[in-house]
C-alpha positions in Angstrom: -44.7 12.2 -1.4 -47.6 9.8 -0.9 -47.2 7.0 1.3 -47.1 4.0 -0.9 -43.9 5.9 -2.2 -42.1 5.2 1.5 -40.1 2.1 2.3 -41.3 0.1 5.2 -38.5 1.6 7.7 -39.7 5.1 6.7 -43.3 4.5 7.3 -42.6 2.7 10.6 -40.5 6.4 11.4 -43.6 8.7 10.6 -45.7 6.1 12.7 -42.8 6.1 15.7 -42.6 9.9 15.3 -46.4 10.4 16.2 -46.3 8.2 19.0 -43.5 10.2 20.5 -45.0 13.5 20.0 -48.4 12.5 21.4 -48.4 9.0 23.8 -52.2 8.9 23.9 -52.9 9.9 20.3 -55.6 7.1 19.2 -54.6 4.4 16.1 -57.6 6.9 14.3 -55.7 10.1 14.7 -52.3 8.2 13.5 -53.9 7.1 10.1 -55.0 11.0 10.0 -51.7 12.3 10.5 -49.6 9.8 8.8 -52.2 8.8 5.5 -51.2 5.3 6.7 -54.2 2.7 6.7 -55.2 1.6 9.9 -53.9 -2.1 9.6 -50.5 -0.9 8.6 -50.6 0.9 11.4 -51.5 -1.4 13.8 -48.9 -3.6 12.6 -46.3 -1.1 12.9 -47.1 -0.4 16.2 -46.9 -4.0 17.3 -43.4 -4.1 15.3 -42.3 -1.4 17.5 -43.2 -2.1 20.8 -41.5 -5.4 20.3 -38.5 -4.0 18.9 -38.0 -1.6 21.4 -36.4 -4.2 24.4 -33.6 -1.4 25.5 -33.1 2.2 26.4 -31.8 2.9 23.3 -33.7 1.8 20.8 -36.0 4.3 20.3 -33.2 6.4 18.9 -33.1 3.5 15.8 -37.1 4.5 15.2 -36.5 8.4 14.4 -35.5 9.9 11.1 -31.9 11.0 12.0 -31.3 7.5 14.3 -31.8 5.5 11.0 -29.6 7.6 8.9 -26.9 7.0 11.6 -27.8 3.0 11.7 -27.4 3.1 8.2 -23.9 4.9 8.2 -22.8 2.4 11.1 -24.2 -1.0 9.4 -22.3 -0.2 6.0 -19.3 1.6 7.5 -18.9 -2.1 9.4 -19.5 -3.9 6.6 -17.0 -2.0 4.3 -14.2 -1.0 6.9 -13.7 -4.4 8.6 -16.0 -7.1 6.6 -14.5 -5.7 2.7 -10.7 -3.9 3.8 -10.4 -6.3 6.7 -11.5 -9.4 5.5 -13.6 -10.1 9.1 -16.4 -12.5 8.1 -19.8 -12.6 8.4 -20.7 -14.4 11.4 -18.4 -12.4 13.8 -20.2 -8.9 12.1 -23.2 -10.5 13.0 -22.2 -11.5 16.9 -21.0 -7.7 16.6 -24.3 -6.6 15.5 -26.4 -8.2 18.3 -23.8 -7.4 20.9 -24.5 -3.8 21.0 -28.6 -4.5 20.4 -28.7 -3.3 16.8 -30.4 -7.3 15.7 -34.3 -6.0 16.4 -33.9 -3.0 14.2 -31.6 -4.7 11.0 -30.8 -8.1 9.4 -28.5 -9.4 11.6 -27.9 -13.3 10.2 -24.3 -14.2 8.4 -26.7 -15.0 5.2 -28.4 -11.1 5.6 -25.1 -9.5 5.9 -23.4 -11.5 3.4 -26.3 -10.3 0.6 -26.3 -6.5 2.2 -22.4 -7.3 1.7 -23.0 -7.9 -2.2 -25.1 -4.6 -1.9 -22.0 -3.1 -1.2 -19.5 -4.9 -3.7 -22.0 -3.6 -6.4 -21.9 -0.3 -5.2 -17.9 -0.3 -5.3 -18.4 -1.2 -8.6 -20.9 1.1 -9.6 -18.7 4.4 -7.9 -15.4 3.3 -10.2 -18.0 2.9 -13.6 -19.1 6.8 -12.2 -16.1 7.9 -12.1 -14.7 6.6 -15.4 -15.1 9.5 -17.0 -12.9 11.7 -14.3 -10.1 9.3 -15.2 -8.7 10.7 -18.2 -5.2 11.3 -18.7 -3.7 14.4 -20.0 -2.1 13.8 -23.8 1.0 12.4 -23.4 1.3 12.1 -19.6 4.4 10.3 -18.8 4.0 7.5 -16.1 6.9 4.6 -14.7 5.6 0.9 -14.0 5.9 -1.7 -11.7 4.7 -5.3 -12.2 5.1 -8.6 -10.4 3.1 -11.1 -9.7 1.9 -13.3 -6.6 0.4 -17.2 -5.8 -2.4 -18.0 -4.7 -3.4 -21.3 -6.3 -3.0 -18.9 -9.4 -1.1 -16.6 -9.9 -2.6 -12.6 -9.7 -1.0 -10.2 -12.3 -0.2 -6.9 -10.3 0.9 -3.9 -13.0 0.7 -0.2 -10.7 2.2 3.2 -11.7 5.1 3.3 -9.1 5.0 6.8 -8.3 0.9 7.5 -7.9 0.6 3.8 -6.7 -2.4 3.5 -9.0 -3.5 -0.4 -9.9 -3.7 -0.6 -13.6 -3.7 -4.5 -13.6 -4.4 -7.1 -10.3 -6.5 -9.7 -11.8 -6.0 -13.7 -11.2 -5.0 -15.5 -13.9 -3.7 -18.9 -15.7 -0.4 -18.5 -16.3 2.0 -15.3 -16.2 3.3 -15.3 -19.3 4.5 -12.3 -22.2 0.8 -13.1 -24.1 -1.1 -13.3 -20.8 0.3 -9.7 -19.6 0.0 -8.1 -22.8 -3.6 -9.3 -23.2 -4.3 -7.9 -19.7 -1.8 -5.0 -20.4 -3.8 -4.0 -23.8 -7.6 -3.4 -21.6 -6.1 0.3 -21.1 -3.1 0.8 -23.1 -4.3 -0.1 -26.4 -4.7 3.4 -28.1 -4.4 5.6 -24.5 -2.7 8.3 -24.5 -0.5 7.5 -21.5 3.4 7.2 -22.4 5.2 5.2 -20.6 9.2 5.6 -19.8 10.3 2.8 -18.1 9.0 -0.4 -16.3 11.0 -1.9 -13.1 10.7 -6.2 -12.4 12.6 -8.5 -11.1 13.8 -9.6 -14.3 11.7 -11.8 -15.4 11.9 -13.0 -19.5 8.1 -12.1 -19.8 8.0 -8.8 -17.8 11.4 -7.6 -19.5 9.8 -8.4 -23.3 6.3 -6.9 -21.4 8.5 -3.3 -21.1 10.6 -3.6 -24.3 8.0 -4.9 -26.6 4.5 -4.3 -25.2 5.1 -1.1 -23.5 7.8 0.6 -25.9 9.9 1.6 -23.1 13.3 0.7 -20.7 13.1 -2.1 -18.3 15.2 -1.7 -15.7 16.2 -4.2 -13.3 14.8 -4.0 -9.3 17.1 -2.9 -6.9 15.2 -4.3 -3.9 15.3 -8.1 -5.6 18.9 -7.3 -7.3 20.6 -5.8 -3.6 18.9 -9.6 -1.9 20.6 -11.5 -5.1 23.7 -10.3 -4.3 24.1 -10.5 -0.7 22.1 -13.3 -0.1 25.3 -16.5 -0.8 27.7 -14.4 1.2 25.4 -13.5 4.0 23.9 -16.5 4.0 27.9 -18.0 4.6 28.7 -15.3 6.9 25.7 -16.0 9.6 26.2 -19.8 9.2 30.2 -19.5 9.9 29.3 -16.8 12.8 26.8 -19.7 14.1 29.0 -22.5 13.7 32.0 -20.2 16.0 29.3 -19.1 18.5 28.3 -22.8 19.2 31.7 -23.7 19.4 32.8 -21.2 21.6 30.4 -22.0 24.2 30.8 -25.9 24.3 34.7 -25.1 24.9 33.7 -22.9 27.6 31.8 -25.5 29.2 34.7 -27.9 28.8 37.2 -25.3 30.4 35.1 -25.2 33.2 35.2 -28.4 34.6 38.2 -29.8 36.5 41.1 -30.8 34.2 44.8 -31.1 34.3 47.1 -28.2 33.5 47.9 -29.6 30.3 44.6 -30.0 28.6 43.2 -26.9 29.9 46.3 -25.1 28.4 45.2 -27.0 25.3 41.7 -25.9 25.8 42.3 -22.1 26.6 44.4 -22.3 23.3 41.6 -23.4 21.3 39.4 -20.8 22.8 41.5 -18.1 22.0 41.8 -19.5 18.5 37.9 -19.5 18.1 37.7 -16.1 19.2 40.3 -14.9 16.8 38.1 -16.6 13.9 35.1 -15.1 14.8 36.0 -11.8 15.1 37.6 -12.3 11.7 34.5 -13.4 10.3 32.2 -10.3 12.6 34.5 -7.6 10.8 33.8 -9.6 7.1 30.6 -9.0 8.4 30.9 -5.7 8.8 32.5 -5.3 5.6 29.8 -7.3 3.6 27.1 -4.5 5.4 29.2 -1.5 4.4 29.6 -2.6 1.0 25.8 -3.1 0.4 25.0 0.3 1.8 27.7 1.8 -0.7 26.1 0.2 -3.8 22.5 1.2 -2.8 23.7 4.6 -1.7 25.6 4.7 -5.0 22.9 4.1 -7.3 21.0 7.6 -7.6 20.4 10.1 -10.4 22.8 12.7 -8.8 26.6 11.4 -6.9 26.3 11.9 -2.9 29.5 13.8 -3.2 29.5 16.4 -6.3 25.7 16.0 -6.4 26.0 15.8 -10.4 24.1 13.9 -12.7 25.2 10.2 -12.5 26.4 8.3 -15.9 27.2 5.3 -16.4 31.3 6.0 -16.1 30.5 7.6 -12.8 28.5 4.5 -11.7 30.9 2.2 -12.9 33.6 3.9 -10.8 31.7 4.5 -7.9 30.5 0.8 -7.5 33.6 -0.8 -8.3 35.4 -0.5 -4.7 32.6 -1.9 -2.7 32.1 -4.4 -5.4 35.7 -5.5 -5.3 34.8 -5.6 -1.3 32.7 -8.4 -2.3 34.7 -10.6 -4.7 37.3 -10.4 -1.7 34.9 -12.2 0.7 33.3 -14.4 -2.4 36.3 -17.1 -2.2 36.0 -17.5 1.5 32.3 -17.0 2.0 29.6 -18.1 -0.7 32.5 -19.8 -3.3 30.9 -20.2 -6.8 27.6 -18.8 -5.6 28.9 -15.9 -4.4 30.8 -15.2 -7.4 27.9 -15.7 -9.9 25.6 -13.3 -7.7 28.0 -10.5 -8.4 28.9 -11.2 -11.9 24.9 -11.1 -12.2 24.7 -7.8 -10.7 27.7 -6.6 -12.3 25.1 -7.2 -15.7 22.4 -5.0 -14.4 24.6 -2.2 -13.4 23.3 -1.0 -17.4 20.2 -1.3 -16.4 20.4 0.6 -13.8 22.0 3.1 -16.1 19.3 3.2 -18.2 16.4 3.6 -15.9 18.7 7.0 -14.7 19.3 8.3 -18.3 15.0 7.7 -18.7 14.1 9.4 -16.0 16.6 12.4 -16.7 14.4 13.1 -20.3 11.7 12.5 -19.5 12.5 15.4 -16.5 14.2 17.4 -19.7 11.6 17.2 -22.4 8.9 18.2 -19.3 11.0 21.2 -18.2 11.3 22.7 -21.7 7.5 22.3 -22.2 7.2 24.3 -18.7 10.1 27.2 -19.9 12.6 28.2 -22.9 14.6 30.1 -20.7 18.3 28.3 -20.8 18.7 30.0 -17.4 16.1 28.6 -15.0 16.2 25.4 -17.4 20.1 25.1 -16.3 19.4 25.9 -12.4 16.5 23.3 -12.1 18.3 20.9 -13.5 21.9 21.3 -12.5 20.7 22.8 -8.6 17.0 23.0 -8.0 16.4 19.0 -8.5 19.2 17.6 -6.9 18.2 19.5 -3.4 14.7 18.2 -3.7 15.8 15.1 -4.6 18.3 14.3 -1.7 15.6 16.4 0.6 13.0 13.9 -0.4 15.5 10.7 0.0 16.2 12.0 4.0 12.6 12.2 4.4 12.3 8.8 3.4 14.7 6.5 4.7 14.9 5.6 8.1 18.1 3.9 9.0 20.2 6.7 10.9 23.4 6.6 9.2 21.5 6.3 5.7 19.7 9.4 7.0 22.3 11.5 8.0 24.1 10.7 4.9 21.3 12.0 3.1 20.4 14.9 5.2 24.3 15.8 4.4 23.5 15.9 0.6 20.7 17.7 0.8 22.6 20.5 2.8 25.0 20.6 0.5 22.8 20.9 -2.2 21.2 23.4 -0.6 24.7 25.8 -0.2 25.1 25.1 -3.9 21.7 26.1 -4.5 22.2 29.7 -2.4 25.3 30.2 -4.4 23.7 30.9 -7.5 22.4 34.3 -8.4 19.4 33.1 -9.8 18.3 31.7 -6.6 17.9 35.3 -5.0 16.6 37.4 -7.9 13.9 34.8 -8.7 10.0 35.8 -6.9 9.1 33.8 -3.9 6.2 32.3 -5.4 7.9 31.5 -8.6 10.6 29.4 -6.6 7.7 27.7 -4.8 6.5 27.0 -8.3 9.7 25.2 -9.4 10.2 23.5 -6.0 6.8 21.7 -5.9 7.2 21.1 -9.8 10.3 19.4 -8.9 8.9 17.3 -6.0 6.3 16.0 -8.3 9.4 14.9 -11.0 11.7 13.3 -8.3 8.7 11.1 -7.2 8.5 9.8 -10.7 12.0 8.3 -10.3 11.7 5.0 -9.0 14.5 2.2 -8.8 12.4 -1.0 -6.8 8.9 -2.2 -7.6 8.4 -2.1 -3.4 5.4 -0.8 -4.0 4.0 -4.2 -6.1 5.8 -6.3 -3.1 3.1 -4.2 -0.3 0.5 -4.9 -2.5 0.7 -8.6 -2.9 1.7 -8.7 1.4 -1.9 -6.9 1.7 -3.1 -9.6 -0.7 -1.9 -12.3 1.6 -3.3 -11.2 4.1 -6.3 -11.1 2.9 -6.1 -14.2 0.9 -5.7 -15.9 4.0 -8.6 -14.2 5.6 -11.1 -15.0 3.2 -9.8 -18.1 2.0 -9.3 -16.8 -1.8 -10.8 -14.4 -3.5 -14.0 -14.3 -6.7 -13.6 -12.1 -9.1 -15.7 -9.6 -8.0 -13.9 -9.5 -4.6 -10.6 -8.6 -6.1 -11.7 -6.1 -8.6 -13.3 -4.3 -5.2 -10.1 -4.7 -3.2 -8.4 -2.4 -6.4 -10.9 -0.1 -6.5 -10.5 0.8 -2.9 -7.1 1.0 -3.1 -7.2 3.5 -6.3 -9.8 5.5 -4.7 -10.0 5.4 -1.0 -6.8 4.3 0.3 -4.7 7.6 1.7 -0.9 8.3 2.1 0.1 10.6 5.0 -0.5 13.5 2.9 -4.3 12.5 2.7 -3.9 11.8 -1.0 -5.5 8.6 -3.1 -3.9 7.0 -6.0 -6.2 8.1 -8.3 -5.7 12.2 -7.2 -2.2 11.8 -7.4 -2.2 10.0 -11.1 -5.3 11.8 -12.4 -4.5 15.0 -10.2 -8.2 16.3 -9.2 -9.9 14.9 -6.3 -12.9 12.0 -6.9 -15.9 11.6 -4.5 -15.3 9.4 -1.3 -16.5 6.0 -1.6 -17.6 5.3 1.3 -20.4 9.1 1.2 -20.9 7.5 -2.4 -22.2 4.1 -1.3 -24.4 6.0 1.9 -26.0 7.5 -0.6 -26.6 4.6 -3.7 -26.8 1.2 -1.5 -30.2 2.0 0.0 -32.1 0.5 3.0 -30.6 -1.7 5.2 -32.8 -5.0 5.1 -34.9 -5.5 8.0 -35.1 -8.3 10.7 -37.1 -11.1 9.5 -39.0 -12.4 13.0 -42.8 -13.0 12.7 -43.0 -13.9 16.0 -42.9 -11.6 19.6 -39.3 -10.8 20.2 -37.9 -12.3 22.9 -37.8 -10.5 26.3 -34.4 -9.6 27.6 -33.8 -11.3 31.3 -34.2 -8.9 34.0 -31.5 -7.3 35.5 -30.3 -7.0 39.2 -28.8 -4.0 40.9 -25.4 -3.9 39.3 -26.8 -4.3 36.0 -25.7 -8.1 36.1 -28.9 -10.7 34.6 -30.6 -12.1 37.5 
């Protein structure tokens, strides 16, 4: 490769190199050995000595010390200045507080072009891997959408159990025509099929599911379980407020001097006080319980015969905590309370719904898998609900919610032992089933949680940046689709797409090119001299 073919950093290199190998070697015997005119030389020489001010900067000058610059400059810029949101003047105080300014741009204005670099780059690796993104004929995926404010609002559509961003784009308004105009950039004639979306309800997201999208919409438990709680608890900690105040300004009373009478009256009213607030902690209590039973309650299979749910079974199983609730609703909440329930009472079919979906879209997948009635009967009926309740135990983290779970899945797992199939099937063909089921109870999904992270990473961001271009927030899902990891080391896109893509970051190392240089004309200037210690004089 001739030398008018090298950037300026790599010619400085081959210059640095021969100075290193021979200290004394003359500017003549450099040109020889490099093919580098004797100006340029010269010049990179100069450049050199005066970038050279600390012990380690003549690692920067040599082939494999740039290639490490390189990875550390856009690594910085990517990990905290794009994921983080950390501006551009504090990467650039970083930059020249560990001595890296003599040997790259180090200004805000550098880094926030060298940042654009890298924004482009993003950009480019998704347009790459467009082809790779394909999906299978058919493929069944679940939805969640929501949206979020900043000045506007951002449209955020993902596939609930992958957690892959179809939509997150900023837009006027958030209506049915707005999402379906957004909605139609990659369903429009795809081959995806889609079996159920889950909102919060709203008019344009449930016409968005029925309409657009051809499929259920099911109500959100997360935003239904807050609607319904929310009057009586709301009630419940004001009342248990109100007695707690109470209680201690009577204490305070009893404790000064008074005559027999009036502390008799006093005492009275204490013990009165603590009467009602115990009343109202064991409501409390109640109100708790009864939320855990409805969200426990509303699961493909019943906690106790670990049978497919319908919507009798539902119905009966919800109907004691619910009636838990319109006891406290008279006392506690009043009208509000009352609507919340008869509001969730109206979504219980809904919630119906989303179970019967999911429980087709698991049948019509396991007779393309098998047309044996056998194993079809034991995956369904035994196989699925262990993996399901194994996978719910895993999750949660609230102990009694977890043991609750853990029970399930134990006694799914007798139930499973106890048929005969069980034990004559191969190991690896039981493996086969198990992680076939795994991958069909992630696909059942009753909140759109997953939409709620993403627009509390938004904020954060949002705030950090003080909004976001266009650019910026078609980068932010792009890293999340392709770079983002769950504990299992898995992106978005492997787990939708199922393959794995090239990382991003090795992708950019390799298609963002050279890092820009300082621009100084001028001698550096010296560092002070140091005492013993290491302290400046």
């Amino acid at each position: 490769m001739g030398t008018m073919t090298l950037s300026i950093r790599e010619r400085s290199q081959k210059v640095a190199a021969c100075i290193t190998e021979n200290v004394g070697q003359t500017l003549r015997g450099i040109t020889a050995t490099t093919g580098i005119s004797k100006s340029s030389v010269h010049r990179y020489r100069q450049a050199i000595e005066r970038r050279n001010q600390y012990a380690e900067s003549s690692l920067w000058e040599t082939a494999a010390g740039s290639q490490w610059l390189i990875r550390l400059v856009i690594g910085l810029v990517y990990y905290f200045g794009i994921k983080q949101g950390v501006g551009a003047e504090s990467l650039s105080e970083f930059i020249c507080a560990i001595h890296l300014d003599t040997h790259v741009a180090s200004s805000a204005s550098a880094l926030r072009q060298l940042k654009q670099r890298v924004n482009q780059a993003i950009i480019d690796y998704e347009k790459a891997q467009a082809e790779h993104c394909v999906p299978a004929e058919g493929q069944g995926i679940c939805v969640g959408a929501d949206e979020t404010f900043f000045g506007l609002p951002v449209l955020v559509l993902l596939e609930l159990s992958s957690g892959y961003i179809f939509i997150e784009t900023e837009c006027e308004n958030r209506t049915y025509a707005t999402w379906m105009e957004q909605v139609n950039q990659w369903w429009q004639d795809s081959p995806w099929q889609c079996h159920y979306l889950v909102s919060d309800g709203a008019r344009a997201l449930v016409k968005l599911a029925v309409s657009g999208l051809g499929c259920v919409s099911v109500a959100d438990l997360f935003h239904a379980l807050r609607a319904l709680g929310r009057p009586i608890g709301r009630a419940l900690g004001q009342q248990a407020a109100t007695l707690k105040k109470q209680q201690d300004k009577l204490r305070q009373q009893l404790n000064k001097p008074r005559k027999g009478a009036d502390k008799q009256a006093l005492q009275t009213l204490i013990e009165h006080n603590e009467a009602a607030l115990q009343q109202v902690q064991q409501d409390e209590k109640t109100y708790q319980e009864a939320l855990e039973e409805v969200s426990q309650t509303i699961h493909p299979f019943t906690l106790d015969s670990l049978q497919w749910q319908t919507q009798r079974a539902l119905l009966t199983h919800l109907a004691p905590p619910l009636q838990c609730l319109w006891d406290l609703a008279p006392t506690y909440g009043a009208q509000k309370a009352q609507q919340a329930i008869d509001t969730f009472e109206a979504q219980i079919t809904s919630f119906t719904q989303a179970i019967e979906a999911w429980q087709q879209w698991v049948t019509s997948a396991l007779d393309g898998q098998t047309q044996d009635a056998k194993i079809r009967s034991w995956v369904l009926t035994s196989l699925l609900p262990w993996v399901y309740w194994t996978q719910q135990a895993d999750k949660t983290r609230q102990p009694s919610l977890k043991r609750r779970y853990q029970d399930a899945a134990s006694h799914a797992f007798d139930q499973l032992f106890e048929q005969d199939i069980t034990l004559t099937l191969a190991d690896h063909q039981r493996q086969r089933w198990v992680l076939w089921c795994r991958e069909f109870c992630a696909k059942y999904q009753r909140t759109s949680s997953a939409v709620e992270g993403r627009n509390g990473y938004l904020s954060k961001l949002h705030h950090a940046r003080r909004g976001f271009s266009e650019q910026s927030l078609n980068v932010l899902t792009i890293i999340h689709n392709f770079d983002l990891q769950r504990y299992d080391g898995t992106t978005a896109a492997q787990r939708l797409f199922g393959h794995e893509f090239p990382d991003p970051f090795e992708w950019m190392l390799a298609h963002v090119g050279e890092l820009p240089m300082p621009r100084r004309s001028a001698k550096l200037q010296q560092p002070k001299p140091l005492c013993a210690g290491g302290v400046p004089a």
